[in-house]
C-alpha positions as CSV (number, residue, x, y, z in Angstrom):
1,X,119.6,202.7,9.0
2,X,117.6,199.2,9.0
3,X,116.0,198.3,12.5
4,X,117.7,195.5,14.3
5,X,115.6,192.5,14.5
6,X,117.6,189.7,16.9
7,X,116.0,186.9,15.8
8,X,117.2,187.5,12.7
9,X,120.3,189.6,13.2
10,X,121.9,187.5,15.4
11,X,123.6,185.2,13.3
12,X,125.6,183.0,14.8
13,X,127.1,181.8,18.5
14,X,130.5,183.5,18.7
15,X,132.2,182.5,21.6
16,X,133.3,182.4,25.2
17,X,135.6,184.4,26.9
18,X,137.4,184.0,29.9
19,X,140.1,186.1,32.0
20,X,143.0,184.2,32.9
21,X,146.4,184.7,34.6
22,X,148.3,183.3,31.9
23,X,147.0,182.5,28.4
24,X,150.0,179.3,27.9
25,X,148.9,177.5,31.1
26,X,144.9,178.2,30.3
27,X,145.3,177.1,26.9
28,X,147.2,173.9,28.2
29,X,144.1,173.3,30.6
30,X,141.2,173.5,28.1
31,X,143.4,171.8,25.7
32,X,144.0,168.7,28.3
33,X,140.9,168.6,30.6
34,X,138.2,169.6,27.3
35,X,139.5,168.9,24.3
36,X,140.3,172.2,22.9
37,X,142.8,173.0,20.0
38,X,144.3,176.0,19.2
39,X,142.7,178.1,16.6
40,X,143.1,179.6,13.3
41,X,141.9,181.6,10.4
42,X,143.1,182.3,6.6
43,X,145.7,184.7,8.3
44,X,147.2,181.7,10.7
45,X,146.8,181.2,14.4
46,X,144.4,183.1,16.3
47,X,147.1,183.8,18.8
48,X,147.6,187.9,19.5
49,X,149.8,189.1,22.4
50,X,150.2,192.3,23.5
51,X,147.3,194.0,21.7
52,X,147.3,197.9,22.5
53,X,144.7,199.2,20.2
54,X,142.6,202.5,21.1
55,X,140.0,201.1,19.5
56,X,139.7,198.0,21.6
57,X,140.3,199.9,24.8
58,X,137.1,202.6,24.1
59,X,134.7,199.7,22.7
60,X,135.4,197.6,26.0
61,X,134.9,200.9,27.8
62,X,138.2,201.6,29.5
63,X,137.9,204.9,30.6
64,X,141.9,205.5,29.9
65,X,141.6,204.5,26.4
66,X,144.6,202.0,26.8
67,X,144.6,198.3,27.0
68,X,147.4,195.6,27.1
69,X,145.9,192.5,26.7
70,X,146.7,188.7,25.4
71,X,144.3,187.1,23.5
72,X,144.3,183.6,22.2
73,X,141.1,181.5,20.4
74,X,140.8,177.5,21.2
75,X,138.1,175.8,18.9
76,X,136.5,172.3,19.9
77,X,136.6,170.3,17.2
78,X,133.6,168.1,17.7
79,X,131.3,170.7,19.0
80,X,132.7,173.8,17.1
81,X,132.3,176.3,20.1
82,X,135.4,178.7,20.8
83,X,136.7,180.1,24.0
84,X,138.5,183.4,23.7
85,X,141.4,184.0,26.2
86,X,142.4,187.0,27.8
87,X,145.0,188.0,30.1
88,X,145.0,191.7,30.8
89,X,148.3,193.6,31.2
90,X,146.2,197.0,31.5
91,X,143.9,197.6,32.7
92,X,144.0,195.1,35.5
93,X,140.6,193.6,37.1
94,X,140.1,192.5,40.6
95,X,142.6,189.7,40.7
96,X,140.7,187.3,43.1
97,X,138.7,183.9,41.4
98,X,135.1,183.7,42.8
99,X,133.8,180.3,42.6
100,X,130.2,180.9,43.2
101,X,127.8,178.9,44.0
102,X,125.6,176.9,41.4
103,X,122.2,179.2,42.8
104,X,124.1,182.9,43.5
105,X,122.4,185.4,41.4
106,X,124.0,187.6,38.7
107,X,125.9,186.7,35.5
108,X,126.2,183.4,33.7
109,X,126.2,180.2,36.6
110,X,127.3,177.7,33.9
111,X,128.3,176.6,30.4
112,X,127.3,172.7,29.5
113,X,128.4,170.6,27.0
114,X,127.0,167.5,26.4
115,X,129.3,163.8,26.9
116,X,128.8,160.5,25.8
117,X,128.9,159.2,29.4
118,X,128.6,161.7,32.8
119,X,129.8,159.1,35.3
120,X,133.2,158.4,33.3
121,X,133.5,162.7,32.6
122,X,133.4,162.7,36.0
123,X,136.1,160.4,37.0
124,X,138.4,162.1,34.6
125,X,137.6,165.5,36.3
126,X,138.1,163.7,39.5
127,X,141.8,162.5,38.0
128,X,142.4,166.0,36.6
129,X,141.9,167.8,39.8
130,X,145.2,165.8,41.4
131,X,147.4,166.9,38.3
132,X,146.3,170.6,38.3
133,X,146.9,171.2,42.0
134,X,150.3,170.0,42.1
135,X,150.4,172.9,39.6
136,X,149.1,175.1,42.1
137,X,145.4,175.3,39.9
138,X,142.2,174.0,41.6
139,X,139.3,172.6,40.3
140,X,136.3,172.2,42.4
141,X,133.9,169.3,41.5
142,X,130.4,170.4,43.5
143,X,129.2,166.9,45.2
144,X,132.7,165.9,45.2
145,X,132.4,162.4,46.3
146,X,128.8,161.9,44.5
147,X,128.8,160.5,40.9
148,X,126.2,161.8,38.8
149,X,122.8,159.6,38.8
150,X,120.0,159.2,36.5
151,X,117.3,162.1,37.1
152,X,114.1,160.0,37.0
153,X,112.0,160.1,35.4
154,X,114.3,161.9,33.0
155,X,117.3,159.8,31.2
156,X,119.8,162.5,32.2
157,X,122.6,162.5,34.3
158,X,124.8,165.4,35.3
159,X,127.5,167.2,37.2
160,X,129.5,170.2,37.6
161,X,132.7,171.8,38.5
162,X,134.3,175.1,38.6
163,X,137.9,175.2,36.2
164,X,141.1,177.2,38.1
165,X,140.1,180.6,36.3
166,X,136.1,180.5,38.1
167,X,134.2,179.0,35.4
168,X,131.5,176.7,35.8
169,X,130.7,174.2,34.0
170,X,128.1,171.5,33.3
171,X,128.7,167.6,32.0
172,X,125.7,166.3,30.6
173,X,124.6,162.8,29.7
174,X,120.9,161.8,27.6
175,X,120.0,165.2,26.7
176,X,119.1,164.8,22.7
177,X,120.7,167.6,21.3
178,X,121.2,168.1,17.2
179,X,124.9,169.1,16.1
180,X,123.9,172.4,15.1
181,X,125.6,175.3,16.4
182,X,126.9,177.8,14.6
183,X,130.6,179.9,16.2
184,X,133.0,182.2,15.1
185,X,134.1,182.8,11.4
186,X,137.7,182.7,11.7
């Protein structure tokens, strides 16, 4: 067996998974608020309810060796990055969101993507927040009533909110950043 070297074995960026109540609504919210699309490969759409395989349950490391799960891929077409959806039938998690803080310890504190312009990210963010809580789904903008400013001396500005399921993210503006990530091979 051939030693694994990661900075040459690992490949490619797959993708970023997040645990949601439902996978319709959460699809409907990364579709609207980032500009998602559903996914597919040469087999169709990357859309797979119900998956009870034994396989998946030991590699995940459910002690039962069952799982129930609903998975669906989105795939941002400018940036090529996809999020993975799953909403677990069985085994079920501990149901509560945490929306930690940006400095808490442990685990990843935020994904960023990169915009064209932070201040105007923000006030559709800002916009979003009033049509997702009449749906009973929160965002949380951290600084809410503070638009992002120019860190000087650098030319970036920034800001960050939490999304209904706990996830944080980050909108940046003036980073220069190449277009060349790699994700997922459908």
């Amino acid at each position: 067996m051939a030693s694994f070297q990661p900075g040459r074995d690992i490949v490619a960026f797959s993708h970023i998974n997040f645990i949601v109540d439902d996978v319709d609504v959460a699809a409907e919210f990364y579709e609207t608020v980032l500009g998602f699309e559903p996914a597919a490969n040469p087999d169709g759409p990357m859309t797979y309810p119900r998956v009870d395989l034994a396989t998946f349950a030991r590699n995940a490391g459910f002690d039962d060796g069952r799982v129930d799960v609903d998975i669906r891929f989105l795939k941002h077409p400018g940036i090529g990055v996809f999020l993975e959806l799953f909403r677990y039938h069985h085994p079920r998690g501990d149901q509560t969101i945490h929306r930690r803080a940006t400095n808490d310890l442990g685990g990843v504190r935020h994904i960023a993507v990169e915009v064209s312009d932070a201040v105007t990210a923000y006030h559709f963010i800002r916009a979003q927040q009033d049509v997702w809580s009449k749906r009973g789904r929160e965002i949380t903008i951290l600084g809410q009533d503070h638009e992002p400013e120019e860190l000087t001396p650098f030319p970036i500005r920034f800001f960050y909110w939490i999304d209904p399921w706990g996830g944080q993210w980050e909108m940046e503006e003036g980073r220069p950043v190449g277009r060349t990530v790699q994700s997922i091979v459908g």
